[in-house]
C-alpha positions as CSV (number, residue, x, y, z in Angstrom):
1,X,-20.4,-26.2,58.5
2,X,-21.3,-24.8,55.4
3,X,-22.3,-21.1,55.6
4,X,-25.2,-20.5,52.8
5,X,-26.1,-17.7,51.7
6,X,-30.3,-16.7,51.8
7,X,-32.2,-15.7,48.8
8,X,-33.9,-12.0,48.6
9,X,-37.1,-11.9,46.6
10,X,-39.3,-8.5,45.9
11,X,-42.7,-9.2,44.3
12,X,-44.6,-5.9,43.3
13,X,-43.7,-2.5,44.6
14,X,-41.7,-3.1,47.4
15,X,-37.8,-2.6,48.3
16,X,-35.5,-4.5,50.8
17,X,-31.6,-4.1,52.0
18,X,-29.0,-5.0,49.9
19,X,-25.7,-7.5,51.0
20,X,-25.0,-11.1,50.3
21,X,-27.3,-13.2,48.7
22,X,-27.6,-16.5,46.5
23,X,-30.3,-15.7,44.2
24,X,-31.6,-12.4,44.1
25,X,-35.0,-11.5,42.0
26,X,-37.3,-8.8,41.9
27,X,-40.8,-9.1,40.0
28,X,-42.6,-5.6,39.6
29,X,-41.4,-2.4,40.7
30,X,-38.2,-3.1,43.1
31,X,-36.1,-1.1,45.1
32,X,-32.5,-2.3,46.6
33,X,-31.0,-0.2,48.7
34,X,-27.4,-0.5,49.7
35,X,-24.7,-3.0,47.8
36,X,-26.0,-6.5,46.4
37,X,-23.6,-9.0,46.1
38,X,-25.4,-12.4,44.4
39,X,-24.7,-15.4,42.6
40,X,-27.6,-14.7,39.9
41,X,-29.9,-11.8,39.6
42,X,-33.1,-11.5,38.1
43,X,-35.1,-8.9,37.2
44,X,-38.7,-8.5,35.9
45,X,-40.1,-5.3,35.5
46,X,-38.6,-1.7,37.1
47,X,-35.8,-2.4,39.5
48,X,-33.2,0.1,40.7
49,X,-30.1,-1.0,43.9
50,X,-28.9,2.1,45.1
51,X,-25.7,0.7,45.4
52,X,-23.4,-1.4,43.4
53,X,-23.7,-4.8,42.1
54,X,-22.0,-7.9,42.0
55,X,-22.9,-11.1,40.1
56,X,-22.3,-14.6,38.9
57,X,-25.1,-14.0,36.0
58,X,-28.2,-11.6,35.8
59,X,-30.8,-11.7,33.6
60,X,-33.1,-8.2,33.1
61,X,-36.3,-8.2,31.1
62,X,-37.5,-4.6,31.3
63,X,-35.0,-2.1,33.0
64,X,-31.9,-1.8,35.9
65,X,-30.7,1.0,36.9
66,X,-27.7,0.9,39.2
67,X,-26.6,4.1,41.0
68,X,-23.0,2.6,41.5
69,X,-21.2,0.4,39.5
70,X,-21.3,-3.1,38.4
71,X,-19.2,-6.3,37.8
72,X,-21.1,-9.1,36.3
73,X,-20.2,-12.7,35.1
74,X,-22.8,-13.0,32.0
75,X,-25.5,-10.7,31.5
76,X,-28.6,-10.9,29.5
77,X,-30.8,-7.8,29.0
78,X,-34.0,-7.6,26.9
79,X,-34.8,-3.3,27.8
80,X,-33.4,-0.9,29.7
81,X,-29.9,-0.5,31.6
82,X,-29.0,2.2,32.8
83,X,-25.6,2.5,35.1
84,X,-23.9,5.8,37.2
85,X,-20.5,3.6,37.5
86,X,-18.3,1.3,35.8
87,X,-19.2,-1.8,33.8
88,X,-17.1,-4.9,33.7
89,X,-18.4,-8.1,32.2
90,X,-17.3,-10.9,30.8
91,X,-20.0,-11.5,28.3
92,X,-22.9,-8.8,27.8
93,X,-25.9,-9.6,25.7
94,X,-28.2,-6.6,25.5
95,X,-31.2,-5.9,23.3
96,X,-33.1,-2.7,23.9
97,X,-30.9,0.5,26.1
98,X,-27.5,0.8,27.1
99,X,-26.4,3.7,29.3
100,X,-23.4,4.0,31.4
101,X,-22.1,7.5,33.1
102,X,-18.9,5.9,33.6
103,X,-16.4,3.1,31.5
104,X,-16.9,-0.4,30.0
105,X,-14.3,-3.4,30.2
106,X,-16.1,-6.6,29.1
107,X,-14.8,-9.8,27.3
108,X,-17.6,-9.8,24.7
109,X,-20.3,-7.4,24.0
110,X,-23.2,-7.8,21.8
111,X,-25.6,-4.8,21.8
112,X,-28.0,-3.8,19.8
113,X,-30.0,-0.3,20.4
114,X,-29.3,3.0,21.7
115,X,-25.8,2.7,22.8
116,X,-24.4,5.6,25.2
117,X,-21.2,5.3,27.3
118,X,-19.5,8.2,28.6
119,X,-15.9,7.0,29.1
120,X,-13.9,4.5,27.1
121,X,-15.4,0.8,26.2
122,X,-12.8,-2.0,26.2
123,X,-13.3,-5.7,25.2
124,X,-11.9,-8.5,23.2
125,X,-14.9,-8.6,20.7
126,X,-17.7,-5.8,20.0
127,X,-20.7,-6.0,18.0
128,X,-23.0,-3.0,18.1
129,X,-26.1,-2.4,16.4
130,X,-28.1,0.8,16.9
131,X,-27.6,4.0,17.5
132,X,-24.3,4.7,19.3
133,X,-22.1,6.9,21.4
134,X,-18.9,6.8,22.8
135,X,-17.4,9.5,24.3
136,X,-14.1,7.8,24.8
137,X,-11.5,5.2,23.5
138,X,-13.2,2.4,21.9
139,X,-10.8,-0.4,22.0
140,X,-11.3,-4.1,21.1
141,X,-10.1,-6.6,18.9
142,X,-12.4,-7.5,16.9
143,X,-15.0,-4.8,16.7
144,X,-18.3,-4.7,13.9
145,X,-20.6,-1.9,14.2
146,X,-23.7,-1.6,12.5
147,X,-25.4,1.8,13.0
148,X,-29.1,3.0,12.7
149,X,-28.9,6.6,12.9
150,X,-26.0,9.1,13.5
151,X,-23.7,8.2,15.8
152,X,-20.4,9.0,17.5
153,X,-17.2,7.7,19.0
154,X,-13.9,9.9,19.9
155,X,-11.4,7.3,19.0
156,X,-11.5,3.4,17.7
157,X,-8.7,1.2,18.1
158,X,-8.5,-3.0,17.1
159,X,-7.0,-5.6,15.2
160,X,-10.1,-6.0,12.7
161,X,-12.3,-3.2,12.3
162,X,-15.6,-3.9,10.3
163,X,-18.4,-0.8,10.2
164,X,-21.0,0.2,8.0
165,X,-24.7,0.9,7.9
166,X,-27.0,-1.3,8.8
167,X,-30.4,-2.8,7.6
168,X,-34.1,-1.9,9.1
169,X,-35.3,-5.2,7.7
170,X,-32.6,-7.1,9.9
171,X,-34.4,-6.1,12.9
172,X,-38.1,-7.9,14.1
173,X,-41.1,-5.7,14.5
174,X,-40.7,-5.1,18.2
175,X,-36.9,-4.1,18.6
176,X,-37.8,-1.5,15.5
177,X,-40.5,0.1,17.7
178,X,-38.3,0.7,20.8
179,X,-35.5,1.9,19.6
180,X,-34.6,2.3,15.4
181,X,-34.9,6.3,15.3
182,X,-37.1,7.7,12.5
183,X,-34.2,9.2,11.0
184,X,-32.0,6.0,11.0
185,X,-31.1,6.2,7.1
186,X,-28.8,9.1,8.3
187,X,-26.5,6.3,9.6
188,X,-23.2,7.8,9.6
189,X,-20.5,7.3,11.9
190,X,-18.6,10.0,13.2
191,X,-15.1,9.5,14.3
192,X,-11.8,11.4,14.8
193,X,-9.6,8.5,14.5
194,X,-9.7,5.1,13.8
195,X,-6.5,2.3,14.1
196,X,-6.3,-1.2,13.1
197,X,-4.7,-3.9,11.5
198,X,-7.6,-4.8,9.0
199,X,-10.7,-1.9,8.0
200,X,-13.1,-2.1,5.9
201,X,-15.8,1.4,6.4
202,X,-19.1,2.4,5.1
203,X,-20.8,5.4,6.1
204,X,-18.1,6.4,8.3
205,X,-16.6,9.8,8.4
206,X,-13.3,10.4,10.4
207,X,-10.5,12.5,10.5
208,X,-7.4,10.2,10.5
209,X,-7.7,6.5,9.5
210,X,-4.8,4.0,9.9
211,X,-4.0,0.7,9.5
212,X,-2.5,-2.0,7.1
213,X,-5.1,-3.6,4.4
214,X,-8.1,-0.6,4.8
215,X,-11.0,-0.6,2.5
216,X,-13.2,2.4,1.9
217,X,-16.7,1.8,0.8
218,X,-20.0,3.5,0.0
219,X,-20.8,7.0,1.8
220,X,-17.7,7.6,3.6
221,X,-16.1,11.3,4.2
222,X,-12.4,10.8,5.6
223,X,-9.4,13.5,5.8
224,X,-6.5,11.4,5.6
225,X,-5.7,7.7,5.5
226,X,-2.3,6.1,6.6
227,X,-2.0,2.4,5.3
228,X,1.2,0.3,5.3
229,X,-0.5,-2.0,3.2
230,X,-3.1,-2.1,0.7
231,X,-5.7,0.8,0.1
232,X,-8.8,0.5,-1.9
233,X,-11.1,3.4,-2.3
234,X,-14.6,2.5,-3.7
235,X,-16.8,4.8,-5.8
236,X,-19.5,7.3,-3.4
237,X,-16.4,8.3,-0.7
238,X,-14.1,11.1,-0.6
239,X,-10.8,10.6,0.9
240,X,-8.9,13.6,0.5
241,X,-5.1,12.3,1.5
242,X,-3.5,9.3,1.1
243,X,-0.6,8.1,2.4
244,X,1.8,4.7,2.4
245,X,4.4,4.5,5.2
């Protein structure tokens, strides 16, 4: 006999147990308390699961905020997430807020917005756009960052490392009144190292900067790059030492 598993459904502002469920949604303002294991989630509105999450796919328009952590297949966000754990994915799509207190280990990540993780953010491919900080190791292959504002990361490490400034007219009308800072023409990165087979950097400035073919554009302030390659050093950037090993 097959054993299914029941839906949960929250309408409004109401809250109901967590545990093992096919489809879980919440429309308003939601409350789960306890863990909430699901095939798909959907949320609409304010939710918040004092607990951790599990699930095949979830889809958030407006905000999430997980007290735990969570482990999701594919993930779609338009607003707010904000997470006090770890989060794994295997594909993130998030337009709006991304906060986590803990780590990120995804296969791809797309996110565009204000961008905060605490610990170190692993994944095969990253694409952020926004306003970012990484307190950590940011390590993925292919990583392209676009930034709108000043932002931060510890440490970068990939194959192919793409990062620059990016452009208030790529954005529509609504994503630049949630989130593009007033002061996002002061877009400069801030790193102490960066490592990678392939770099090209705009508005970046960094301590240490290694790799094999690296390419130093417009606005960029770095101490010292190592290259085993090719260097190529545009005018508008300092780079004080240079090195071929």
């Amino acid at each position: 006999m097959k054993n299914e598993r029941p839906d949960l459904k929250i309408i409004g502002n109401n809250s109901a147990s967590g545990g093992r469920y096919d489809n879980a949604k919440v429309i308003g303002n939601g409350l789960i308390t306890g863990d909430l294991d699901c095939a798909t989630f959907k949320g609409v509105g304010d939710s918040r699961l004092q607990g951790n999450l599990k699930a095949g796919t979830a889809k958030i328009t407006g905000s999430l905020h997980v007290d735990g952590k969570a482990e999701i297949g594919d993930m779609r966000v338009t607003g707010d997430l904000d997470l006090d754990g770890d989060f794994h994915a295997r594909h993130c799509h998030l337009r709006g807020r991304f906060t986590t207190k803990a780590g990120v280990r995804a296969d791809d990540l797309s996110l565009m917005g204000h961008i905060t993780v605490k610990k170190n953010c692993e994944a095969e491919s990253f694409n952020g756009e926004g306003q970012i900080r990484i307190d950590g190791l940011l390590n993925a292959d292919r990583i392209e960052i676009k930034t709108y504002g000043p932002s931060r990361i510890s440490e970068i490490g990939g194959d192919s490392i793409d990062i620059g400034k990016g452009s208030a007219a790529s954005f529509g009308k609504i994503i630049k009144v949630l989130f593009v800072p007033s002061n996002w023409g002061n877009a400069m990165l801030t790193v102490n190292s960066i490592e990678g087979d392939d770099i090209r950097l705009s508005s970046t400035r960094a301590r240490v900067v290694r790799g094999n073919n690296v390419v130093i554009e417009s606005g960029c302030e770095i101490d010292l790059v190592e290259y085993t390659g090719s260097l190529r050093v545009n005018h508008g950037s300092t780079v004080k030492e240079k090195k071929k090993i």
